[in-house]
DSSP file (Angstrom, degrees, kcal/mol; ACC not computed):
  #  RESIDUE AA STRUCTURE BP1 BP2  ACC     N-H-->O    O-->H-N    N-H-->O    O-->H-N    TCO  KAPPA ALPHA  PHI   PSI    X-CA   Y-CA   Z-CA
    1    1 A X              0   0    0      0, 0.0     2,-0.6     0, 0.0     0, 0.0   0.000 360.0 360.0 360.0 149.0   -5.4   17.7  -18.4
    2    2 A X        +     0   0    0      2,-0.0     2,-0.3     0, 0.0     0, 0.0  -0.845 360.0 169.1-161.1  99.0   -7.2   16.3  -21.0
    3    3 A X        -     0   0    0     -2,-0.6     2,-0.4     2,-0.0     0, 0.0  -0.683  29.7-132.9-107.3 167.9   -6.5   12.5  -21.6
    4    4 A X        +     0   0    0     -2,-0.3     6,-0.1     1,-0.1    -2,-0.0  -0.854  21.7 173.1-129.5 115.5   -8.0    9.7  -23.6
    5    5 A X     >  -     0   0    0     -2,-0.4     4,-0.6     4,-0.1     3,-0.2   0.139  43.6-111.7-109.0  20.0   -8.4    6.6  -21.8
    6    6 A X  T >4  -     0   0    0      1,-0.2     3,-1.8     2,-0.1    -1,-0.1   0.419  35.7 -68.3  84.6 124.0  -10.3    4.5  -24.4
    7    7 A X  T >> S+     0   0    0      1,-0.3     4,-2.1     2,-0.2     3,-0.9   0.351 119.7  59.4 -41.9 -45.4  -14.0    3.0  -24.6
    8    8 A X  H 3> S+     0   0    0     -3,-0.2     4,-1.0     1,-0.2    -1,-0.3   0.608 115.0  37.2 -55.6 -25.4  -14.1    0.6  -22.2
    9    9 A X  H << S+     0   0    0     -3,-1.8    -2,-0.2    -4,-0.6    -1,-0.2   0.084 108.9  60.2-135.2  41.9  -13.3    3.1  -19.6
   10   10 A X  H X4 S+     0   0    0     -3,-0.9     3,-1.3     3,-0.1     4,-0.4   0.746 112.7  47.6 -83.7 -74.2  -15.2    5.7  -21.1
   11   11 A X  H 3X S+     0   0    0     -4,-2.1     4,-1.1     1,-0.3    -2,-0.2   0.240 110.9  38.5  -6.2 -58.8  -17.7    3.3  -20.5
   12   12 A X  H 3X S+     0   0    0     -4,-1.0     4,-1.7     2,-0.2    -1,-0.3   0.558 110.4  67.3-103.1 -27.1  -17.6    1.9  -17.1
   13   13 A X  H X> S+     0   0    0     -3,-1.3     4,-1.0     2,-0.1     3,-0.6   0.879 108.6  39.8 -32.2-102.9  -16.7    5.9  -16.2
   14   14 A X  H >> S+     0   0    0     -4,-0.4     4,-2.2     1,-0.2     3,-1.2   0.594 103.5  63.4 -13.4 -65.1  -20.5    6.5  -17.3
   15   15 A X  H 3X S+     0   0    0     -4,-1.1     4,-2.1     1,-0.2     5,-0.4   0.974 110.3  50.1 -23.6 -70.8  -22.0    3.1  -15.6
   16   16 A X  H <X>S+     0   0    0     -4,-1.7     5,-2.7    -3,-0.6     4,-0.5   0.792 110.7  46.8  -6.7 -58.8  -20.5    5.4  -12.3
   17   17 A X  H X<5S+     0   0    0     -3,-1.2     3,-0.6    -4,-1.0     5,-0.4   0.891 112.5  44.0 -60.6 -70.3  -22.1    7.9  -13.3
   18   18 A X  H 3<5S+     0   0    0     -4,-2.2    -1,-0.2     1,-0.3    -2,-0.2   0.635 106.8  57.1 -48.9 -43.3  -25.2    6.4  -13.9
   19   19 A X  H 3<5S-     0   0    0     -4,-2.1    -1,-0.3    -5,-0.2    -2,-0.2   0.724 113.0-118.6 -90.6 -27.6  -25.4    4.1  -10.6
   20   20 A X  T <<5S+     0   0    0     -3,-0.6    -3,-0.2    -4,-0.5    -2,-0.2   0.528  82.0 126.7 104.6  -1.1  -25.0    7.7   -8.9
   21   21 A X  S   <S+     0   0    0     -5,-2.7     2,-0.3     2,-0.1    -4,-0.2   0.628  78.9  23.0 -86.6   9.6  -21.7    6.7   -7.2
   22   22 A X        -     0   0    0     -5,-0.4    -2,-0.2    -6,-0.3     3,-0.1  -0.916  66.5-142.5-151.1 150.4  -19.9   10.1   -8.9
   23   23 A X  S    S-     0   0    0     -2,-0.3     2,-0.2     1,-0.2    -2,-0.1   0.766  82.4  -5.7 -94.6 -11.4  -21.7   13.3  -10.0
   24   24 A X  S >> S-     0   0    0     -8,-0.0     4,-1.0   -11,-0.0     3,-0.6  -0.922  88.1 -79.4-160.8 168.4  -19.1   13.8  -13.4
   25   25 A X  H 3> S+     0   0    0      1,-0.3     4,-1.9    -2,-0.2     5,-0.1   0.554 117.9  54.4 -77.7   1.7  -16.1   12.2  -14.8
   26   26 A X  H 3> S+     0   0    0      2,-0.2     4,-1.9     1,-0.2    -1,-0.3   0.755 107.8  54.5-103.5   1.9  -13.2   13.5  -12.8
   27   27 A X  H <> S+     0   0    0     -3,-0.6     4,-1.7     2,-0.2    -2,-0.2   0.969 106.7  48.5 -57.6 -43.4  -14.9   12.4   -9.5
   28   28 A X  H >X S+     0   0    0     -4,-1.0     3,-0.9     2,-0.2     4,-0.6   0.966 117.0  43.4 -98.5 -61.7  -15.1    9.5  -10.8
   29   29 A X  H 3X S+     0   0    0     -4,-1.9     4,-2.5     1,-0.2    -1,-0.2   0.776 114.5  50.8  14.8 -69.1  -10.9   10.0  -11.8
   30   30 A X  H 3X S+     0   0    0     -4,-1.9     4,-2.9     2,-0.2     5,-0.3   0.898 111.3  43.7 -81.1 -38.2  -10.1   11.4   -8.7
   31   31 A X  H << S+     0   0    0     -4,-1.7     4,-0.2    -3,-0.9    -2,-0.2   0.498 111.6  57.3-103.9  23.4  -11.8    8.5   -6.5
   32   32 A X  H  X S+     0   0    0     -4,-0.6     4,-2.8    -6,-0.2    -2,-0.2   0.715 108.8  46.7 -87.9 -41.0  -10.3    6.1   -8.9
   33   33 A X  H  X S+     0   0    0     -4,-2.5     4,-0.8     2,-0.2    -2,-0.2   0.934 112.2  43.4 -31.0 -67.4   -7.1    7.6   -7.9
   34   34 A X  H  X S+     0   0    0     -4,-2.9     4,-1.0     1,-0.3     3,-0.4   0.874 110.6  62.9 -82.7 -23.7   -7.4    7.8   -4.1
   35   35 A X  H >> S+     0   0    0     -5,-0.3     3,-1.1    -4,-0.2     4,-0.8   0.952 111.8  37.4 -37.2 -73.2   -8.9    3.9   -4.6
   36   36 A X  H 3< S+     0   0    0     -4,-2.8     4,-0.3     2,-0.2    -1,-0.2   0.566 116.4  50.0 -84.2  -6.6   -5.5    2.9   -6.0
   37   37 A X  H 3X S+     0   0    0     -4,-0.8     4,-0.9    -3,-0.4    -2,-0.2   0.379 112.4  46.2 -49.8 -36.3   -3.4    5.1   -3.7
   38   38 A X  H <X S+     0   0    0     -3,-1.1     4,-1.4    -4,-1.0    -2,-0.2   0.673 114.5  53.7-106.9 -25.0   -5.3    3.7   -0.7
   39   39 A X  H  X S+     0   0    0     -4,-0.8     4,-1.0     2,-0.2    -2,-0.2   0.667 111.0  47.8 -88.8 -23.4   -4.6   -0.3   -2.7
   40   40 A X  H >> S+     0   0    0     -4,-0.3     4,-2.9     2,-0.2     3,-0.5   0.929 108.5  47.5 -99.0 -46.0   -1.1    0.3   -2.8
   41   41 A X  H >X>S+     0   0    0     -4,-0.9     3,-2.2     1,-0.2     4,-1.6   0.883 114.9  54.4 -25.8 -80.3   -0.4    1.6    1.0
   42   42 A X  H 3X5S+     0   0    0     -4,-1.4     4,-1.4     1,-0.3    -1,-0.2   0.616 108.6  41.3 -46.1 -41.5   -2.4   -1.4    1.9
   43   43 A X  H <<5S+     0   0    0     -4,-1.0     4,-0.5    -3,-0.5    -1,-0.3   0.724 110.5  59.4 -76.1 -29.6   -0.3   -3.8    0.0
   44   44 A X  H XX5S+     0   0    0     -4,-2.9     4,-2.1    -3,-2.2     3,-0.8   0.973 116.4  36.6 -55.5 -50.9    3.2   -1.9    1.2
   45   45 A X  H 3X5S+     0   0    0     -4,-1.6     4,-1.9    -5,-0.3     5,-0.3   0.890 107.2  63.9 -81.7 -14.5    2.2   -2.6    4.8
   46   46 A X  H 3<<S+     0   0    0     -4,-1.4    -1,-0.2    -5,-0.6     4,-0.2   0.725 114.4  40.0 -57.7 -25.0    0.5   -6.3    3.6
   47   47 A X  H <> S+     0   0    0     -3,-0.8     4,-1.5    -4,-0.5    -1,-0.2   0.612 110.1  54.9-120.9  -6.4    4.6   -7.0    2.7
   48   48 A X  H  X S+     0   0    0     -4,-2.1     4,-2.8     2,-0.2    -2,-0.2   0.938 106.9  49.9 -88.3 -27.3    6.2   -5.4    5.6
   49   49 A X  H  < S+     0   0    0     -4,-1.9     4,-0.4     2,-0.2     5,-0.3   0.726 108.6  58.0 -45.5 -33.3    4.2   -7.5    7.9
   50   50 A X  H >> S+     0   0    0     -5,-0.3     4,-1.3    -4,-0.2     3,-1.1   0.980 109.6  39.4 -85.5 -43.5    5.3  -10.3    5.9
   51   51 A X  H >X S+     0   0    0     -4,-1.5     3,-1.0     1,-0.3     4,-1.0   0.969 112.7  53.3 -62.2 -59.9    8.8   -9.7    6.3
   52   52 A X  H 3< S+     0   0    0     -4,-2.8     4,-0.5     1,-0.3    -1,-0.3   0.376 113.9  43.1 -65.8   8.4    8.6   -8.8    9.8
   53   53 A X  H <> S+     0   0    0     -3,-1.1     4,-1.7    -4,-0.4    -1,-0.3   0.617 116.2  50.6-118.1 -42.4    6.7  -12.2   10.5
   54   54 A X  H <X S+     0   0    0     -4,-1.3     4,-0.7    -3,-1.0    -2,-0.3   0.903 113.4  40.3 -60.0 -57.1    9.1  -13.7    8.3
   55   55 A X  H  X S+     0   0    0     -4,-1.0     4,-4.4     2,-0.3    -2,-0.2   0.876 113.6  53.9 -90.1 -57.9   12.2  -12.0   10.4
   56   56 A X  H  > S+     0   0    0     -4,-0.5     4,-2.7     1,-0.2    -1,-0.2   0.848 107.8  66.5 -54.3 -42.3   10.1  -12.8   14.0
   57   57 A X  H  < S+     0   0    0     -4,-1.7     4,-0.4     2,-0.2    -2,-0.3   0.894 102.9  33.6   4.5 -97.4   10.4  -16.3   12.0
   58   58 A X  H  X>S+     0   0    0     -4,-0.7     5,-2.3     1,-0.2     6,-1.2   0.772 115.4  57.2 -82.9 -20.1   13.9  -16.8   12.1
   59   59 A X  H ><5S+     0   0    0     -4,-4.4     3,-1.6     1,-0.2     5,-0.3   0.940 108.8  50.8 -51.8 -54.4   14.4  -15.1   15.8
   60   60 A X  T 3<5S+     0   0    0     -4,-2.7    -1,-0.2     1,-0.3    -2,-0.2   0.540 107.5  51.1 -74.4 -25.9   12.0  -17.6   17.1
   61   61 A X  T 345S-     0   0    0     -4,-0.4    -1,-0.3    -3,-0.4    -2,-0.2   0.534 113.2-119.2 -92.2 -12.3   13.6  -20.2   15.7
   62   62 A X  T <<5S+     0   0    0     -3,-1.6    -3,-0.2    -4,-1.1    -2,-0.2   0.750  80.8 117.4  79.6  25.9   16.8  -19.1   17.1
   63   63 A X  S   <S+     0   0    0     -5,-2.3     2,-0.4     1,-0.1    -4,-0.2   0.795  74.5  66.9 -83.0 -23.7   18.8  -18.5   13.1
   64   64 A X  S    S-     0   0    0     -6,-1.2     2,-0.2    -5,-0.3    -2,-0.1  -0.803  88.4-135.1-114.7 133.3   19.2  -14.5   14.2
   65   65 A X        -     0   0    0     -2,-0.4     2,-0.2    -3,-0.0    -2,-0.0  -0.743  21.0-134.8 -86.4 139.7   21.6  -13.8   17.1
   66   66 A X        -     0   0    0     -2,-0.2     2,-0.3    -7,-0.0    -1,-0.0  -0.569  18.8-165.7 -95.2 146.4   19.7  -11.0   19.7
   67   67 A X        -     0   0    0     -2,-0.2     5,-0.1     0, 0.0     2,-0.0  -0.941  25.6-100.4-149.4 123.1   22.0   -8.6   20.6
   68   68 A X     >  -     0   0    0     -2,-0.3     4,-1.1     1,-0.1     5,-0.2  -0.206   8.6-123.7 -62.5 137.5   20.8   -6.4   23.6
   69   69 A X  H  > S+     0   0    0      1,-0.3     4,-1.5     3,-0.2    -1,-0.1   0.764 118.2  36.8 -39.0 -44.6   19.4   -3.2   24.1
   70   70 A X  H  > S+     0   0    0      2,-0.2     4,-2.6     3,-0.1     3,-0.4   0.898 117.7  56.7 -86.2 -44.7   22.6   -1.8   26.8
   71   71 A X  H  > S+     0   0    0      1,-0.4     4,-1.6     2,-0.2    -2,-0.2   0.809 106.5  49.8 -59.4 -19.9   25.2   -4.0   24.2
   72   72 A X  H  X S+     0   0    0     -4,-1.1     4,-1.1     2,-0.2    -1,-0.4   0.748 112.3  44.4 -90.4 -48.3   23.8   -1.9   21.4
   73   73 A X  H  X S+     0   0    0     -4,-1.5     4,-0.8    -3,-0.4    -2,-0.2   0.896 112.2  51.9 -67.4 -52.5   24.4    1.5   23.6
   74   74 A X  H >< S+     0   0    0     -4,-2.6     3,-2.4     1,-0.2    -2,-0.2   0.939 109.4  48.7 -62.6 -62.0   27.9    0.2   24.5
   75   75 A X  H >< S+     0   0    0     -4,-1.6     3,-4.1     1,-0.3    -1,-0.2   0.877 120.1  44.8 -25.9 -59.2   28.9   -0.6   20.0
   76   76 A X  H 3< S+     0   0    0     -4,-1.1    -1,-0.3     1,-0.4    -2,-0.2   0.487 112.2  43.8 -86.9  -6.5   27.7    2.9   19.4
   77   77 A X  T <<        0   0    0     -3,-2.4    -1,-0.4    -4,-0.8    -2,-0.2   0.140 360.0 360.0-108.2  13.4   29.2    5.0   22.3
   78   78 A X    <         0   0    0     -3,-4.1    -2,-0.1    -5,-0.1    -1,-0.1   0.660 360.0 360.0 -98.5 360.0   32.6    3.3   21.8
């Protein structure tokens, strides 16, 4: 694959380079990749926590009706 991603991140590719933290530019690619891979997981579970704290929320507060573990066997076996 053979892309062109523009001067500024020619640039700061080479700085990388330079500091030693990659030996060539698709390392540097590739752990830019797993870097943003690894920023979006984190942020999926960063918003399911927030809904489920959100959801824990309104149980606690008593707006969502609990509906029991056996009443839920009973619904699904009828």
């Amino acid at each position: 694959m053979n892309i062109n991603i523009g001067r500024p991140y020619e640039e700061a590719i080479r700085r990388i380079i330079d500091k030693g933290y990659a030996g060539n530019q698709t390392e540097v690619i590739r752990q830019a990749i797993l870097a943003y891979e690894r920023m979006i997981e984190e942020e999926e579970l960063m918003l399911v926590h927030r809904g489920v704290s959100i959801e824990m929320g309104e149980v606690l507060a008593g707006k969502t009706p609990l509906t029991s573990l056996d009443e839920v066997r009973r619904l699904i076996t009828k």
